[in-house]
Backbone as CSV, one residue per row, in Angstrom:
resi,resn,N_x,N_y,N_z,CA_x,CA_y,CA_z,C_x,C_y,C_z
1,UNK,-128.372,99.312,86.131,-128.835,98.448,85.036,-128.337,97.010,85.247
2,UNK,-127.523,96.905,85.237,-126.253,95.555,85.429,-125.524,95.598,86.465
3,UNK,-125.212,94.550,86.911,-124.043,94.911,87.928,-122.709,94.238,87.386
4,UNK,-121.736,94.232,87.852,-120.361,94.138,87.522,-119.959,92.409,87.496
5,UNK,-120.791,92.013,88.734,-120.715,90.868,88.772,-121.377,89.854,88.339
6,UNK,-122.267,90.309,87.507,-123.355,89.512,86.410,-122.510,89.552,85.158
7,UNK,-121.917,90.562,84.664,-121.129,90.952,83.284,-120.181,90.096,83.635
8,UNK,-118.919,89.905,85.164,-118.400,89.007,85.162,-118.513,87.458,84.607
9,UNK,-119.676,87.445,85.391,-120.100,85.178,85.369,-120.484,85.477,83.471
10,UNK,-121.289,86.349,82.841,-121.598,86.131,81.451,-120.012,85.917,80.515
11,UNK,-119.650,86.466,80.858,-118.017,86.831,80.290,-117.105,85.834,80.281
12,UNK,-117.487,84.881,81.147,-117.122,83.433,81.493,-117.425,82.538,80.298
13,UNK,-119.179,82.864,80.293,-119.219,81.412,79.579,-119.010,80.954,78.702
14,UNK,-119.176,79.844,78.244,-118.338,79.508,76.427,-119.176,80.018,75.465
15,UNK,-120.543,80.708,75.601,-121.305,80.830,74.938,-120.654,82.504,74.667
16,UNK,-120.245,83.103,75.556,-120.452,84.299,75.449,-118.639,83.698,74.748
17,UNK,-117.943,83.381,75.164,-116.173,83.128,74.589,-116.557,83.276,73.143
18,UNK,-117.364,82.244,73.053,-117.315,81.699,71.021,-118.054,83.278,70.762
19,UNK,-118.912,83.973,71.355,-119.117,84.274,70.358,-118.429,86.087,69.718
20,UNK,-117.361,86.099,70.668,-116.548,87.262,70.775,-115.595,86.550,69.819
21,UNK,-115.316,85.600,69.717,-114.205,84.851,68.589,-114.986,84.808,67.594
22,UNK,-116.278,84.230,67.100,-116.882,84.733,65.975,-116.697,85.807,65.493
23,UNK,-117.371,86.915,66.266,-117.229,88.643,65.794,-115.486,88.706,65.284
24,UNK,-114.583,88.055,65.887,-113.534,89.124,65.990,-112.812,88.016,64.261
25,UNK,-113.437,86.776,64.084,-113.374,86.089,63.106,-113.974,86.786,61.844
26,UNK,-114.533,87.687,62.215,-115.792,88.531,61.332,-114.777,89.497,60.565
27,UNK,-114.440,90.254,61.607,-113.610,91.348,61.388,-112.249,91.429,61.186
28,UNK,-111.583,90.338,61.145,-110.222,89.842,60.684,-110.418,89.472,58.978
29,UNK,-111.343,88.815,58.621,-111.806,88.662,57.213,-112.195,89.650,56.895
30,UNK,-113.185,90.694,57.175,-114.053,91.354,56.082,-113.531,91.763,54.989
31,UNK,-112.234,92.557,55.294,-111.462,92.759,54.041,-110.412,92.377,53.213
32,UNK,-110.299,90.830,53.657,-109.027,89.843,53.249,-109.886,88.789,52.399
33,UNK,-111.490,89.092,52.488,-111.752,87.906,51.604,-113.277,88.698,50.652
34,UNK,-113.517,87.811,50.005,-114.831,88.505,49.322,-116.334,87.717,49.535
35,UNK,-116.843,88.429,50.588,-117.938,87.965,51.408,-118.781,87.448,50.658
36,UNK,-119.294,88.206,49.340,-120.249,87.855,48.309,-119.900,86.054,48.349
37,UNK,-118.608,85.539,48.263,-118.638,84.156,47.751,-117.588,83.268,48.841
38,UNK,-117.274,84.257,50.089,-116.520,83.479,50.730,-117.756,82.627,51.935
39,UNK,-117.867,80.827,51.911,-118.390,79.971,52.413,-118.253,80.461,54.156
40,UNK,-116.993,80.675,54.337,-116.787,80.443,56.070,-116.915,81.770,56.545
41,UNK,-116.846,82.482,56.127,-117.079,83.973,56.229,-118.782,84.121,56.696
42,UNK,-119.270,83.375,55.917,-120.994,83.909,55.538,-121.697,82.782,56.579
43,UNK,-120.893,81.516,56.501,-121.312,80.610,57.759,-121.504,81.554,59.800
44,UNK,-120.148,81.850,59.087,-119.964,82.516,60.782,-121.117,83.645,60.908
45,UNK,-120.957,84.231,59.955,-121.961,85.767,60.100,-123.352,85.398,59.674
46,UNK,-123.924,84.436,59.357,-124.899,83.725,59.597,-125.151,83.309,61.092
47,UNK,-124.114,82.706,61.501,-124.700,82.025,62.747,-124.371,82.786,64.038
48,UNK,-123.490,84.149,63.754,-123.354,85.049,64.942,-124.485,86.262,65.113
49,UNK,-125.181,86.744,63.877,-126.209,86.940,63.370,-127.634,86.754,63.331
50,UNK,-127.447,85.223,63.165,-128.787,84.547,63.625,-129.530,84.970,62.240
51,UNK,-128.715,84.991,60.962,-129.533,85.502,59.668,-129.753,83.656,59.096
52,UNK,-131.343,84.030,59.441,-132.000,82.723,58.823,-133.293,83.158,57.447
53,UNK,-132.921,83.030,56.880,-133.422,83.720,55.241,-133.258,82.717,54.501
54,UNK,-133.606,82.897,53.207,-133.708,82.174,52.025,-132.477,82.387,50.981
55,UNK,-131.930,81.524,50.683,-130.950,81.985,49.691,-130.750,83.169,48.868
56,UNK,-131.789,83.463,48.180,-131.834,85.062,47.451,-131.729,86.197,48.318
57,UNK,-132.422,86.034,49.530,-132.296,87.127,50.405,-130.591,87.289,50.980
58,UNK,-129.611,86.028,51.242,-128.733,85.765,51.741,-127.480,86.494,50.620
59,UNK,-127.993,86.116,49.454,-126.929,86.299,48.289,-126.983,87.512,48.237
60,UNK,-128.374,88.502,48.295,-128.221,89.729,47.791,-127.866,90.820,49.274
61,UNK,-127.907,90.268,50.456,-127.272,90.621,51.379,-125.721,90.880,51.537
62,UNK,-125.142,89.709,51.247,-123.877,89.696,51.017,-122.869,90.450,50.099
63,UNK,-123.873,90.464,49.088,-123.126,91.043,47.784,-123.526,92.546,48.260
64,UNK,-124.166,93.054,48.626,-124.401,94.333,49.337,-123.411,94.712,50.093
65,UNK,-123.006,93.662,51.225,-122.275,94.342,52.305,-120.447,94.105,51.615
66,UNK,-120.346,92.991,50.320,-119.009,93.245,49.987,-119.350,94.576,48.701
67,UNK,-120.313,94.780,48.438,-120.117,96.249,47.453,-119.668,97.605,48.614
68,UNK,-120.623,97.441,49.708,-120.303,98.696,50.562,-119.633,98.026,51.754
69,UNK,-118.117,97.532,51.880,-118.267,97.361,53.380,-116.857,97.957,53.665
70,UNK,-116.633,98.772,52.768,-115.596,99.797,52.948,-115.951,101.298,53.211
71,UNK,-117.126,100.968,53.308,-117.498,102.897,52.699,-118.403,103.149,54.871
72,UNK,-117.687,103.395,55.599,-117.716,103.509,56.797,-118.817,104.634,56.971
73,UNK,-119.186,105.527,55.937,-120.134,106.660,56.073,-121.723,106.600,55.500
74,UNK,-121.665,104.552,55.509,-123.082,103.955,55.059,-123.500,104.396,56.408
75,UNK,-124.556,105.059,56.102,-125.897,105.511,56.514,-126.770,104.111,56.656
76,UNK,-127.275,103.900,58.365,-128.539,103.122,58.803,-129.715,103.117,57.227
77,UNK,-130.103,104.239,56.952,-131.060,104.223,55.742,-130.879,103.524,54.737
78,UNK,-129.774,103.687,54.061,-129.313,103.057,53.201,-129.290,101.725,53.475
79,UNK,-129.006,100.833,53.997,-128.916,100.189,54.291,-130.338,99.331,54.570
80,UNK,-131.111,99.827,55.539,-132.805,99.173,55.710,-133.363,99.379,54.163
81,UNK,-132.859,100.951,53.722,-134.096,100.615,52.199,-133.401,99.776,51.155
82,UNK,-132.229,99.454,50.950,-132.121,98.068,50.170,-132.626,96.722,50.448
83,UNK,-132.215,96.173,52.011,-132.958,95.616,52.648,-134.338,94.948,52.484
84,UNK,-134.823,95.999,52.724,-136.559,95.767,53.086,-136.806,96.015,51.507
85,UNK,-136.264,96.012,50.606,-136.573,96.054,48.856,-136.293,94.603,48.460
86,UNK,-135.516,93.570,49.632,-135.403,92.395,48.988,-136.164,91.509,49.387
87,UNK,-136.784,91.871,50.579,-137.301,91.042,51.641,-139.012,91.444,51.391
88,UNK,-139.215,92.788,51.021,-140.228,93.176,50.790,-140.804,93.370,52.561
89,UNK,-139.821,93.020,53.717,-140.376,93.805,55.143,-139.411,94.545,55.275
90,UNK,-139.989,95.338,56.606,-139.128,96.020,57.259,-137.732,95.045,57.995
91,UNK,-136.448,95.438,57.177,-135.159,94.600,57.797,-134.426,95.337,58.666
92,UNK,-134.960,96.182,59.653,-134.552,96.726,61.388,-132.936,96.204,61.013
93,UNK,-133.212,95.110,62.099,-131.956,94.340,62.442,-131.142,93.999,62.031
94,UNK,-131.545,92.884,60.941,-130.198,93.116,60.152,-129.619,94.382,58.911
95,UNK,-130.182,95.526,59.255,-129.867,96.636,58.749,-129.014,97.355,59.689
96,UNK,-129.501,97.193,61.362,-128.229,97.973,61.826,-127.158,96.984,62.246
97,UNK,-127.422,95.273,61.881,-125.975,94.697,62.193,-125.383,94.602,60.998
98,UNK,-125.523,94.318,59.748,-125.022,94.719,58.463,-123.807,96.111,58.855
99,UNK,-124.749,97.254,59.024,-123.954,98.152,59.648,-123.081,98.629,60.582
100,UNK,-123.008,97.404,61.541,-122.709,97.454,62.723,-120.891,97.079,62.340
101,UNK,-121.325,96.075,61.373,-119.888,94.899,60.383,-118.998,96.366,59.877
102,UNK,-120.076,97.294,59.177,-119.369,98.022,58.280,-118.901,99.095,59.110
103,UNK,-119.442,99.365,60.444,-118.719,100.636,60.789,-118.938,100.095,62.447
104,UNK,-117.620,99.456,62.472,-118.342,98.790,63.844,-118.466,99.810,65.528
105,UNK,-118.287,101.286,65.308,-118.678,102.388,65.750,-120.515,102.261,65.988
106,UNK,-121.047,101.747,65.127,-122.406,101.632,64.969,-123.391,100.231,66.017
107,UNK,-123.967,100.867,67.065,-124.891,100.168,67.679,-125.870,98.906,67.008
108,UNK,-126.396,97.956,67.027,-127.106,97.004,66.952,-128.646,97.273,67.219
109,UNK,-129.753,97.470,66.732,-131.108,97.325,66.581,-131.370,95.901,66.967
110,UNK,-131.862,95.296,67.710,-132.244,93.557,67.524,-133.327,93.939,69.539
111,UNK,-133.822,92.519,69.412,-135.459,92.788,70.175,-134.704,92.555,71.369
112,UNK,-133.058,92.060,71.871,-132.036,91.964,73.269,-132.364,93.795,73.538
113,UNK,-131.987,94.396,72.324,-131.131,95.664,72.814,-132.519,96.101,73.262
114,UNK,-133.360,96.199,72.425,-134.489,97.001,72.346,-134.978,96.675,73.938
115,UNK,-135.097,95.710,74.416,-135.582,95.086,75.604,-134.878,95.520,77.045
116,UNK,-133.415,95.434,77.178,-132.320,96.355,77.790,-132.737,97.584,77.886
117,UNK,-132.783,98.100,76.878,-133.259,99.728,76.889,-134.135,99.972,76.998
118,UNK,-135.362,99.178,77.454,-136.522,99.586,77.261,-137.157,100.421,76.526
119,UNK,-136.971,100.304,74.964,-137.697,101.133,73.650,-138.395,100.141,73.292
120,UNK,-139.312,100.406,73.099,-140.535,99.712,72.478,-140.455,99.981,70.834
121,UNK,-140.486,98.767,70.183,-140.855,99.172,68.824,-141.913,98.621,68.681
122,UNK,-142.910,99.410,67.538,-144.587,99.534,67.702,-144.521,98.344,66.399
123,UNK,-145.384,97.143,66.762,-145.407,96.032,65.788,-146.007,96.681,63.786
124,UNK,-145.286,96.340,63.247,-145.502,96.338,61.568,-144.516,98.159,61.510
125,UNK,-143.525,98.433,62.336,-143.513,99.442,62.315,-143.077,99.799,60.434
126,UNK,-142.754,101.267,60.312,-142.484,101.635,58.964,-141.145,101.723,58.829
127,UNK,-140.554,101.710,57.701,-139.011,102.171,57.896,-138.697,103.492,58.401
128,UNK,-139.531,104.573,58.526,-139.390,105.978,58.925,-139.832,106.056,60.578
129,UNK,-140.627,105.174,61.026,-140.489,104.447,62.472,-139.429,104.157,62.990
130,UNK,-138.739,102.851,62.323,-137.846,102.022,62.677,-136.190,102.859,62.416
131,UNK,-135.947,104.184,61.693,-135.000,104.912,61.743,-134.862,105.433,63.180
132,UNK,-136.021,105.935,63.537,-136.377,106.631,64.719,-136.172,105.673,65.827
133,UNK,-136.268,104.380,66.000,-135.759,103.885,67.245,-134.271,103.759,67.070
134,UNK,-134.209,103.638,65.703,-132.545,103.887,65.617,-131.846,104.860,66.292
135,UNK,-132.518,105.760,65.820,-131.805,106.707,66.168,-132.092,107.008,67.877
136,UNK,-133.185,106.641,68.433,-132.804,106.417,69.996,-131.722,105.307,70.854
137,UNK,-131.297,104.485,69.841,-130.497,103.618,70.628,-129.300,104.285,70.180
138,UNK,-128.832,105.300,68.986,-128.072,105.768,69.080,-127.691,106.654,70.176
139,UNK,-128.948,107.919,70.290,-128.493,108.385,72.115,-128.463,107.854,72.847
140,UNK,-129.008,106.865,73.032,-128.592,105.868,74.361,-127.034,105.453,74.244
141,UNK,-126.477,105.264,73.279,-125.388,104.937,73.474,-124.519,106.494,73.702
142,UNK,-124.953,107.230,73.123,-123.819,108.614,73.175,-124.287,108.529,74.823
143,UNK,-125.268,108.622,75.389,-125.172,109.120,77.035,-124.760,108.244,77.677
144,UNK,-124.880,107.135,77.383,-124.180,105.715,78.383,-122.899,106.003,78.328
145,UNK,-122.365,106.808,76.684,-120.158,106.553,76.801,-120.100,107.615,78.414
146,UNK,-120.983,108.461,78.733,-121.027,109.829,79.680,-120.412,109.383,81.008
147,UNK,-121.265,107.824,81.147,-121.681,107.804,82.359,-120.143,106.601,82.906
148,UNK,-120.448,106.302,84.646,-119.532,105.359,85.488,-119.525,104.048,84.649
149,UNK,-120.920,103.363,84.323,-120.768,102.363,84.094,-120.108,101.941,82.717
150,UNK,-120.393,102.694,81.857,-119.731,102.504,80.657,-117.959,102.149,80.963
151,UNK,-117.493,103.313,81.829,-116.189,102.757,81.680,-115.801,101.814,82.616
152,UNK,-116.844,101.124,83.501,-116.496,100.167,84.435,-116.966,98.839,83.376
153,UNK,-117.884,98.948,82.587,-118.077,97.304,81.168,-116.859,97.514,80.359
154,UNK,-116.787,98.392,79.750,-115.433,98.392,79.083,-114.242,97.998,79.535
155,UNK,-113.973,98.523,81.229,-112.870,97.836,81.623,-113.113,96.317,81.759
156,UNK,-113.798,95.772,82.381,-114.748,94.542,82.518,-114.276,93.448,81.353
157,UNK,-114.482,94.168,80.086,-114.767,93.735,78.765,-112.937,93.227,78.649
158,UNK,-112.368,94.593,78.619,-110.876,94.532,78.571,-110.401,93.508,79.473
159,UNK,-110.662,93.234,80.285,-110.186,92.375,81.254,-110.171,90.938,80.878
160,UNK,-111.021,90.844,80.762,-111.489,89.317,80.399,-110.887,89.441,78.737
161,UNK,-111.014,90.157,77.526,-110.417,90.410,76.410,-109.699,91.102,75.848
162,UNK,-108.412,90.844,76.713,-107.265,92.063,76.615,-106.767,92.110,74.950
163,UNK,-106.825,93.197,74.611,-105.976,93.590,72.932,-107.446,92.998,71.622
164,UNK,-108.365,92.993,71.987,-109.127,92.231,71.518,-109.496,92.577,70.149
165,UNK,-109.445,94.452,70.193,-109.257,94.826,68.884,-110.984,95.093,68.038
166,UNK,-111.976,94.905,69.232,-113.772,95.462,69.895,-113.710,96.691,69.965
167,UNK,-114.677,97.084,69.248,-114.730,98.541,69.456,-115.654,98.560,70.593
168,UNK,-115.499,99.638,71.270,-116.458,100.294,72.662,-117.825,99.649,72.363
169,UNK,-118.456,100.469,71.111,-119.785,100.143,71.037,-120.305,98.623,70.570
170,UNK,-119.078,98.109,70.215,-119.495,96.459,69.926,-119.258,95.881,71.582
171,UNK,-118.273,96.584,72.421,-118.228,95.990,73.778,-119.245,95.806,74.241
172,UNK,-120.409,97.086,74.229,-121.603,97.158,75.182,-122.515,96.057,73.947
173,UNK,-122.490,96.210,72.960,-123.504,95.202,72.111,-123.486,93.982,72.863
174,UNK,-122.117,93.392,72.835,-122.068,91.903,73.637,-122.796,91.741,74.626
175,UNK,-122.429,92.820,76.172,-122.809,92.497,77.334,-124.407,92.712,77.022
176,UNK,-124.992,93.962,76.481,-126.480,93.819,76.603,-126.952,92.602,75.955
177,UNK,-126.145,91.745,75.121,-127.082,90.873,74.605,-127.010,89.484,75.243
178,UNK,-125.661,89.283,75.838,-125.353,88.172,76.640,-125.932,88.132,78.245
179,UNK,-126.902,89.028,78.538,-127.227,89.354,79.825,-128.610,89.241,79.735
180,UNK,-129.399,88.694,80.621,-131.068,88.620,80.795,-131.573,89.463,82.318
């Protein structure tokens, strides 16, 4: 898929630096501040995110993920059908990175991963669609922990971000998304 020495030079750049200090800025706050109304909190996870919405959509996002962002056994579903009730579309993505914040065990949905993995999601899909690619990037990730390369990115990852305090599956989120 990758080679070792592509994950190297990405791992380098400042683009990929900031934005492992974002995430890890993410996750040092989530539960020291109250997301619903904290400014720098919602800046960062806005712009590590890439959540470009309308204020109402933003507010009732937030206040969502500080009502549930303790409860680690939020369910992908839960999550898209509040979502897509505010937005009135299907909210994929930021339903499994919402989730991703809350249980950071949990893989990323977004059109990098989908593209990496080669899963196709079928355009206007449904939310009972869009569970279902979920739930394929979830096996993709259970068979990737199986395999050589997983523990050769992870070491990779460690190397370059020793003690970093990334979970596994946020490790591989980075490299598939920082990689073309």
């Amino acid at each position: 898929m990758l080679n070792s020495d592509k994950i190297k030079e990405a791992m380098r750049t400042p683009r990929f630096i900031k934005m492992v200090a974002r995430y890890q800025f993410l996750m040092d706050n989530l539960y020291s501040v109250d997301v619903s109304n904290h400014a720098d909190f919602q800046r960062t996870y806005n712009c590590f995110f890439q959540l470009r919405r309308n204020e109402r959509y933003r507010t009732q996002h937030f206040n969502f993920l500080e009502d549930h962002k303790a409860n680690k056994q939020m369910a992908f579903q839960q999550i898209l059908r509040f979502l897509s009730s505010v937005s009135d579309t299907v909210e994929a993505s930021f339903a499994s990175k919402m989730l991703s914040i809350i249980n950071p065990d949990m893989p990323v949905l977004d059109s990098k991963v989908l593209n990496k993995l080669k899963i196709k999601k079928p355009p206007g899909s449904s939310q009972q669609g869009v569970v279902g690619i979920y739930s394929e990037i979830c096996d993709w990730y259970d068979g990737f922990k199986k395999t050589q390369a997983y523990t050769e990115w992870i070491d990779l990852f460690n190397e370059h971000f020793p003690n970093s305090g990334i979970s596994p599956a946020k490790k591989i989120d980075f490299i598939l998304w920082q990689l073309d």
